[in-house]
N, C-alpha and C positions, 0 to 999 in steps of 0.2 A: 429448548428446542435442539441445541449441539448434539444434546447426550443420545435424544429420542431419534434423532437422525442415523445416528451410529458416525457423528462426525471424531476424526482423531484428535482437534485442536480448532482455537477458535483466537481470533486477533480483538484486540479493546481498543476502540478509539479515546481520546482521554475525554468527551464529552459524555462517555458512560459510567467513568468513575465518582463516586460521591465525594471522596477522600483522597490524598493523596498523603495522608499522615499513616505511619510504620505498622499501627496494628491493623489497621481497615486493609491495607497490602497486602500482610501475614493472612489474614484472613481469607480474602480473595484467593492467594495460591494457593490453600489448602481447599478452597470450594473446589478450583478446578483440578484438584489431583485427586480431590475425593469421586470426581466425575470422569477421570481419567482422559480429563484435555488438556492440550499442552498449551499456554499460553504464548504463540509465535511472535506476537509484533504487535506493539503501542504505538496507535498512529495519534498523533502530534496534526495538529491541524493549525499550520501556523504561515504567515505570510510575510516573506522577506521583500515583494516587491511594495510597500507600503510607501507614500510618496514622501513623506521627512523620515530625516533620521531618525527622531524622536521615538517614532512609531516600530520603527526596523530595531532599535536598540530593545524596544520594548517587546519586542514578539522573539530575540535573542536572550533575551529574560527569562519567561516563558519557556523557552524552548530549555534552558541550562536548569529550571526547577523540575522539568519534568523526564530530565536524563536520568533523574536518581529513579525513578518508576522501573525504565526493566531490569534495573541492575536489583533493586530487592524482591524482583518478581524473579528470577534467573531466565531473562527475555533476551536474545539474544539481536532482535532487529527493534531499532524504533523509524517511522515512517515522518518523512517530513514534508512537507512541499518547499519548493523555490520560492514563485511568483505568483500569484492569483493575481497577476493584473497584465492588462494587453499590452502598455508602455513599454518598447524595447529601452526607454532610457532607463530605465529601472530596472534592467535587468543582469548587467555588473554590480549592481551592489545585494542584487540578490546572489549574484554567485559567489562574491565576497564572502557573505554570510552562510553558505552553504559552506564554502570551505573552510570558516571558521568554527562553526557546528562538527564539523565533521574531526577537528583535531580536537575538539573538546569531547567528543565520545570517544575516538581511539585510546583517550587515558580511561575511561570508565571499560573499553573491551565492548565495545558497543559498534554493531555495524546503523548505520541511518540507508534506509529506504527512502530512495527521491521518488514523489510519485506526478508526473506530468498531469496537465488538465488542459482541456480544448480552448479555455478563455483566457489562460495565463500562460507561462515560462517554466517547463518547457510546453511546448504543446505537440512536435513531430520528432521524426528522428533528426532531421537538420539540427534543430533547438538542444534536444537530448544530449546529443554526440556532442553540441557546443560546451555544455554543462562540465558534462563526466571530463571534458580533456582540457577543460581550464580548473574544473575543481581540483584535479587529477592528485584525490586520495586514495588508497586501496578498500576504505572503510566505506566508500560510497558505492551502493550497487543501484539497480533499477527494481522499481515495482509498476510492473507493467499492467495498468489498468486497458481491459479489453475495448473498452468504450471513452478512453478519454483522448486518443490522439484526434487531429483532424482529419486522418486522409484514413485511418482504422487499419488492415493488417498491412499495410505498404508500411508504416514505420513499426509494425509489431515485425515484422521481421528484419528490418534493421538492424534492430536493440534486442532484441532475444537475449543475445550475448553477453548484455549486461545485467538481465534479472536473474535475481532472487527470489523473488517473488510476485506471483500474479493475481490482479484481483480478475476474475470472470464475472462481469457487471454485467445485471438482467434488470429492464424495464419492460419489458411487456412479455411473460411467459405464456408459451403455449397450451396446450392440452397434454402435449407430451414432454413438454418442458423445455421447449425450444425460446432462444431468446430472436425474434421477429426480424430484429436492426443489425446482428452480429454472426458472422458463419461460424462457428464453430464445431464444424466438422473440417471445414480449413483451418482453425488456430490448430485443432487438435494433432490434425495430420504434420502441423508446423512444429508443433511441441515432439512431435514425433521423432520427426528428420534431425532437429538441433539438438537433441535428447536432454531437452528438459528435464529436470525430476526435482525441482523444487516445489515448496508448498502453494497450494492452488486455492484461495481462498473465494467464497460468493456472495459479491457485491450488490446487491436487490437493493432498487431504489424505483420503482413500480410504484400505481396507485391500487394494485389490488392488495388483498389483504397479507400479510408478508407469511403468517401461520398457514396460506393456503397455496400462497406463489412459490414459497420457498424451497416446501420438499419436491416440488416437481424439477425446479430447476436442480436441485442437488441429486435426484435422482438420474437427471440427463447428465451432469458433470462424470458423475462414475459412472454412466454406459460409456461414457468417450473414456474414460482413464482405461474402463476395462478391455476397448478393443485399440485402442492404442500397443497393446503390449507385443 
């Protein structure tokens, strides 16, 4: 669907890889240079606010087997999450673990993409800005998902300033490919003014059918890219 879209590049979560062993890798970056998309970012779906240690050592496991993915893919971001849990007591040893994540990809040359969520750590800018200034690595940037704070563009402007990159989340697309719950004619004019130009990826998690919701939505992302200029 990437290529047929005329998309530049496409991000992999690691629940779409089959393999994670050297040739099935090789393999994959030569699909996507044969299709001429650049493979941006290995999102890591992993959970540091987990309530024993046991559990937290064990998703820092995890997280250290699949640091080796964008370094043989030549990936430059990998995404991680903090906390998927509401427990503020849990969420120093998430940020422990974020900071430790984060000097274990600085030797691999690896940036990690934090990405906030409504029911976890971070979840606004308060949280965010908590994160980044105790984690306080150069390697850690923001991946600002349109639809995951709780209060929606009051903390996407904020944090602008820390992302890398954006996911543009769509659950209910329009006719003309509007997302129903999200202004984005406001982010866009916001990307505008901060002069964003990092990679803007489309996060479709909708129950209609994704082969039909999807190029409409990507069709409205590049009407905003193109009157933005």
């Amino acid at each position: 669907m990437a290529r047929e879209l005329k998309l530049s590049a496409v991000e992999l979560e690691n629940r779409d890889f089959q393999s994670t062993n050297l040739t099935y890798l090789q393999e994959l970056k030569s699909k996507a240079e044969a299709c001429q998309l650049e493979i941006i970012n290995i999102g890591l779906s992993n959970d540091y606010g987990k309530p024993t240690k046991e559990e937290r050592e064990n998703e820092f496991d995890e997280f250290k087997k699949w640091l080796a993915v964008p370094k043989i893919l030549g990936v430059p971001f990998m995404r991680i999450f903090a906390a998927q849990s509401s427990d503020p007591k849990l969420w120093d040893e998430a940020i422990n673990y974020v900071r430790k994540s984060c000097l274990l990809a600085e030797k691999e040359g690896i940036t990690l993409l934090m990405e906030p969520e409504s029911y976890g750590f971070p979840r606004d800018a308060e949280t965010t800005l908590k994160l980044f200034r105790e984690v306080n690595q150069d390697n850690l940037k923001l991946l600002l998902d349109t639809g995951n704070y709780t209060d929606g563009i009051v903390s996407i402007t904020k944090t602008l300033h820390l992302a890398a990159h954006i996911h543009a989340k769509f659950l209910k697309v329009d006719k003309e490919g509007n997302e129903s719950d999200i202004d984005y004619a406001a982010i866009f004019d916001l990307l505008k003014k901060k002069k964003y130009n990092g990679p803007i990826s489309i996060e479709y998690e909708g129950e209609e059918d994704e082969f039909t919701a999807v190029p409409r939505a990507v069709a409205r992302i590049k009407w905003y890219l193109c009157h933005r200029q």
